[in-house]
C-alpha positions in Angstrom: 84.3 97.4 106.3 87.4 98.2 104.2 88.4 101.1 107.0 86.6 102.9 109.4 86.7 106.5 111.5 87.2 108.6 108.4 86.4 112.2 108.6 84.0 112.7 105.4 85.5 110.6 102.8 84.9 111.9 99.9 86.2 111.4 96.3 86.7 107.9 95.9 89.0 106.5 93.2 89.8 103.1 93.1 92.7 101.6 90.4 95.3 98.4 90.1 97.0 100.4 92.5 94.8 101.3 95.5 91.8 102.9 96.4 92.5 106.8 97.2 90.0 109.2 98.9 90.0 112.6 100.0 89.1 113.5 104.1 87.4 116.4 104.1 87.3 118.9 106.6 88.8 117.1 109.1 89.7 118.7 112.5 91.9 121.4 112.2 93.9 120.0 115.5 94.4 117.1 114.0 97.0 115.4 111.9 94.6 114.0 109.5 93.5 117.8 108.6 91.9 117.6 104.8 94.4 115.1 103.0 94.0 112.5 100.5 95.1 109.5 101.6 95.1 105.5 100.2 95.0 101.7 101.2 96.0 98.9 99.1 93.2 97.2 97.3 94.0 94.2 99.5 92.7 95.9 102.5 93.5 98.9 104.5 93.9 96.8 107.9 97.0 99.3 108.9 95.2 102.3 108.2 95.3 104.6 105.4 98.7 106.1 104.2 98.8 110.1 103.4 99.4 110.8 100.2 98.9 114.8 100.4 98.1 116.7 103.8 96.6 120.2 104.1 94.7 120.1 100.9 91.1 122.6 100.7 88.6 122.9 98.6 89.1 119.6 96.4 87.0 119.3 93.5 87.9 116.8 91.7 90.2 113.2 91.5 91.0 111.4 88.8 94.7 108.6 88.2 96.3 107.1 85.5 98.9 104.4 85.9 102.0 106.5 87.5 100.4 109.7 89.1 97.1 110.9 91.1 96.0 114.2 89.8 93.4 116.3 91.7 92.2 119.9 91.4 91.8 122.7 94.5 90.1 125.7 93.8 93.0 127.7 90.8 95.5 124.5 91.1 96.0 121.1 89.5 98.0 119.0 91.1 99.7 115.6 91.2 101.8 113.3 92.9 103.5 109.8 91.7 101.9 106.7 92.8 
């Protein structure tokens, strides 16, 4: 396994940076609550890092070689790698 106990990964991208997913509908209580989140491609031993938190209603993930874009619902958004 490359990591375990996700809630409903979803969205899988993998690059020469690290593989990213999305962890939908997570519990609400919880701090892992709908976020995409990322490992190194070396392994994810330490668990996943959060790379956005509270995100809903994620349709779509795509990266190029500085920033991971993703769309919810009206918005596009992105974030540096």
């Amino acid at each position: 396994s490359f990591v375990t106990k996700q809630p409903y990964p979803t969205h899988l991208v993998a690059d020469a940076s690290g593989v990213y997913w999305f962890n939908f509908d997570a519990p609400l209580n919880s701090s892992n609550a709908s976020q995409i989140v990322t490992c190194p491609l070396s392994g994810c031993g330490g668990g996943p890092r959060s790379v956005a938190t509270n995100q809903t209603g994620l349709t779509l993930m795509r990266s190029d070689a500085s920033f991971l874009y993703w769309a919810t619902g009206s918005q596009i958004l992105r974030v540096a790698k």
